[in-house]
C-alpha positions in Angstrom: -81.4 -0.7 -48.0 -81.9 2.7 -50.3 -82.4 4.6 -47.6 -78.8 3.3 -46.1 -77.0 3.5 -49.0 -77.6 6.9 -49.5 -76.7 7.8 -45.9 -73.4 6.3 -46.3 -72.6 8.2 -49.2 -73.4 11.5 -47.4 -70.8 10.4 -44.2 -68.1 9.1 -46.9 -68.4 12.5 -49.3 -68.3 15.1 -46.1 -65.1 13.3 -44.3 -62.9 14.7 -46.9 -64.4 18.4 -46.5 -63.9 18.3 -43.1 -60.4 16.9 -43.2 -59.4 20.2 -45.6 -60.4 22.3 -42.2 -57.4 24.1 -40.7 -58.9 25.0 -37.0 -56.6 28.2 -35.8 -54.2 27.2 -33.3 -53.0 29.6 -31.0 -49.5 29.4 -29.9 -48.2 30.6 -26.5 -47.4 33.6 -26.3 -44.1 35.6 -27.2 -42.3 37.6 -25.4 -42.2 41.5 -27.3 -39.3 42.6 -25.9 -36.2 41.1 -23.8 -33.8 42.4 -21.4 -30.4 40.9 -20.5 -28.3 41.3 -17.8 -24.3 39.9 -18.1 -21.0 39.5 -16.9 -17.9 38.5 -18.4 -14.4 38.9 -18.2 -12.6 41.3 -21.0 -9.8 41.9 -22.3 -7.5 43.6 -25.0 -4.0 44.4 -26.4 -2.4 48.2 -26.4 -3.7 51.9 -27.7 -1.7 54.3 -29.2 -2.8 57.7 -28.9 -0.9 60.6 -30.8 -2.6 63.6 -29.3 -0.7 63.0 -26.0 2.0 60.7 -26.8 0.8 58.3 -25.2 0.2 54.4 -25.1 -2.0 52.4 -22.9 -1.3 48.8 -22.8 -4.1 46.7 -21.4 -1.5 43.7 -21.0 -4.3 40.9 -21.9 -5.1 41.3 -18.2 -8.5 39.3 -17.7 -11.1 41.7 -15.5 -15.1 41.6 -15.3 -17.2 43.6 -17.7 -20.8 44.4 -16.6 -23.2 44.3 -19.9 -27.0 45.4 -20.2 -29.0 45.1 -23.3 -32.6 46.1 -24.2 -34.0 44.7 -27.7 -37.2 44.5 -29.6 -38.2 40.9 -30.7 -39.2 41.3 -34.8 -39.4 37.5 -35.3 -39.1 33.9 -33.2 -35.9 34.1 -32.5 -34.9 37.5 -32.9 -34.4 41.3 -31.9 -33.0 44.2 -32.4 -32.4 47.3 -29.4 -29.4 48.9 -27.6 -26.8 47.5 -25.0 -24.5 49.4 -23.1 -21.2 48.0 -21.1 -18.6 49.0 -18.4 -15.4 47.7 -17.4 -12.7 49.5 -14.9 -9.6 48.2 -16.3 -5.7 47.9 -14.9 -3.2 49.2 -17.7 0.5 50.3 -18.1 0.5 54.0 -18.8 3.7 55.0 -21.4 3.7 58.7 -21.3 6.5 61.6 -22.2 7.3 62.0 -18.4 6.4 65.7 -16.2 4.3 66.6 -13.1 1.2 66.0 -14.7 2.0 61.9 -16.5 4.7 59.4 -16.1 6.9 57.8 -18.3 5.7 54.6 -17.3 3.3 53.6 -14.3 0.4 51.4 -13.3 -3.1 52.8 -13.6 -6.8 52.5 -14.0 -9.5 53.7 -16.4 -13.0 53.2 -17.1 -14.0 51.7 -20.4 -18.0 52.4 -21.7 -19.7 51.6 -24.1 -23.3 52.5 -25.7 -24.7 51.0 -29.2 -27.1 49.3 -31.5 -27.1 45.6 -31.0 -29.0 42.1 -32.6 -29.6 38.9 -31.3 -30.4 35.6 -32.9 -30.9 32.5 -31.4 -33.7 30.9 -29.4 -36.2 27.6 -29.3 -36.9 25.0 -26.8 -33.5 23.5 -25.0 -30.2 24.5 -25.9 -29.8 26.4 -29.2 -27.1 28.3 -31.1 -26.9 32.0 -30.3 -25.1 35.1 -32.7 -25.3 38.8 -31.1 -23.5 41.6 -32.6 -23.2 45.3 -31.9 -21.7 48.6 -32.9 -21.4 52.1 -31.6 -19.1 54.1 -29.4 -16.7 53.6 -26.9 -15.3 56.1 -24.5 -12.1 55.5 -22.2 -12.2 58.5 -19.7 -11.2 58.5 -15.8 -7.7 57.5 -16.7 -5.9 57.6 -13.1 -2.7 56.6 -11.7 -2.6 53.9 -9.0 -0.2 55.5 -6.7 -1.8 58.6 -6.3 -4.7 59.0 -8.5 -3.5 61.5 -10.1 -5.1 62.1 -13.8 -3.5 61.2 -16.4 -3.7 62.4 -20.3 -6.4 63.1 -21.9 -8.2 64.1 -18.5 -11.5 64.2 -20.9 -11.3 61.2 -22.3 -11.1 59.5 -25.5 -14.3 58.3 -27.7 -13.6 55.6 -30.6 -16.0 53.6 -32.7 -16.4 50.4 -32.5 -18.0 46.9 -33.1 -18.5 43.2 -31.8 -19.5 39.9 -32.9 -20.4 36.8 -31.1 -21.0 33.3 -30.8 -22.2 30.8 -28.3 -24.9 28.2 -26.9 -28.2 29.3 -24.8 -30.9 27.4 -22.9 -34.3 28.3 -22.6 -35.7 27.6 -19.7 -39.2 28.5 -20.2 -41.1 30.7 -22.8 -39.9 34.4 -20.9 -36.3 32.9 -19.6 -33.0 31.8 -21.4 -29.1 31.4 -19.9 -26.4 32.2 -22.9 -22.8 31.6 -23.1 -21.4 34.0 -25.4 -17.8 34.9 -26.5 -17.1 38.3 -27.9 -14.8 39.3 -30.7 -14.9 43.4 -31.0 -12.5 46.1 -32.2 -12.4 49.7 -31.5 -10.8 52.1 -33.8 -9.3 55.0 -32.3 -7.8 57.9 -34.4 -4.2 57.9 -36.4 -3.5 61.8 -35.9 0.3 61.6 -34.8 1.1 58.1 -35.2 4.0 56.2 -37.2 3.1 53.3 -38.9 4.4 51.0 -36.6 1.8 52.3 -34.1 -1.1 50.4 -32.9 -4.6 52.4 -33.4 -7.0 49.4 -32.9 -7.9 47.8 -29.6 -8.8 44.2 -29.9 -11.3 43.5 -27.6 -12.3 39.8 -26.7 -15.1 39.3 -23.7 -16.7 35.9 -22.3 -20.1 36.2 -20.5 -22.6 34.8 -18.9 -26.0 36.2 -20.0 -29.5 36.0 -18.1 -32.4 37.1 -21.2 -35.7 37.9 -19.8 -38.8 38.3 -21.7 -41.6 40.3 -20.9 -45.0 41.6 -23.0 -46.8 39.3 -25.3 -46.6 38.7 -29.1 -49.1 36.5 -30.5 -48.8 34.9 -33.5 -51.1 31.9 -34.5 -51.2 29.0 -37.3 -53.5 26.9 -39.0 
């Protein structure tokens, strides 16, 4: 009876000492970096640009924008990295008129961009997703449509510039997510020869699909 006793007190006194052992559990792994491919459809209002007398007025014409960002995961959810973007976009060229512009005519131009960017937003399922970037953005290759012939400034135009936006992902395993994501941006192009009454911003607004791929492995474990 002694001799139980005593054994019962050794099993009763060790279960709490075992339950304050945290084993390590690995998690599965996460990705280090991401890539991600989109396209959307952009569009903006009018630039002014006092250098050449000149205004080029987008018209809030919808047309696709081709996106491609490479970040860093720092966290869960996470990562910082660059992103780039292209769009080849109609416009309404107002000039000052000669052989070499027009006073007004339809034409193209190439819109590109190159900057730092952030993404937050991940987890199993759908989830909320914020991205932001900021950097330049260069119009060049401005053409008219009848001819092709280049319009002012034949070099091309950079601006600063920044975007925000929001929207919903899925994740459809631990290296793959779809977004949704609507962009707000504004570039700010220079003032040198404009009235007051001139526009120098260009509103930019883009909806895109996204495909985010993950690749390389970030542990992390917990106890």
């Amino acid at each position: 009876m002694n001799k139980l006793f005593v054994v019962s007190v050794l099993v009763l006194s060790a279960l709490p000492a075992q339950s304050q052992v945290r084993r390590r559990v690995s998690r599965a792994p996460e990705p280090s970096a991401w890539i991600t491919g989109s396209i959307g459809l952009f569009n903006g209002n009018d630039v002014s640009d006092g250098s050449t007398n000149s205004v080029w007025d987008f018209g809030r014409a919808s047309v696709p924008q081709y996106r491609l960002a490479v970040e860093k995961g720092f966290g869960r959810t996470s990562s910082i990295g660059v992103t780039g973007s292209y769009v080849h976009a109609p416009f309404t060229y107002f000039g000052s008129g000669g052989d070499e512009s027009c006073a007004r005519c339809a034409a193209h131009l190439d819109v590109v961009s190159l900057g730092a960017s952030f993404h937050v937003g991940g987890g199993l399922g759908l989830h909320q997703v914020l991205e932001g970037s900021a950097g330049a953005l260069q119009y060049r290759n401005l053409k008219r449509d009848d001819d092709k012939t280049a319009l002012d400034p034949v070099d091309g135009n950079v601006d600063p510039y920044f975007t925000f936006g929001y929207g919903f992902g899925y994740t459809l395993n631990s290296t793959t997510q779809i977004s949704v994501v609507q962009d707000f941006g504004l570039a700010i192009h220079e003032r040198k020869g404009l009235t007051s009454e001139d526009s120098n911003t260009l509103t930019q607004r883009t909806l895109r699909l996204n495909l985010r791929y993950g690749f390389g492995n970030r542990i992390r474990n917990r106890r």
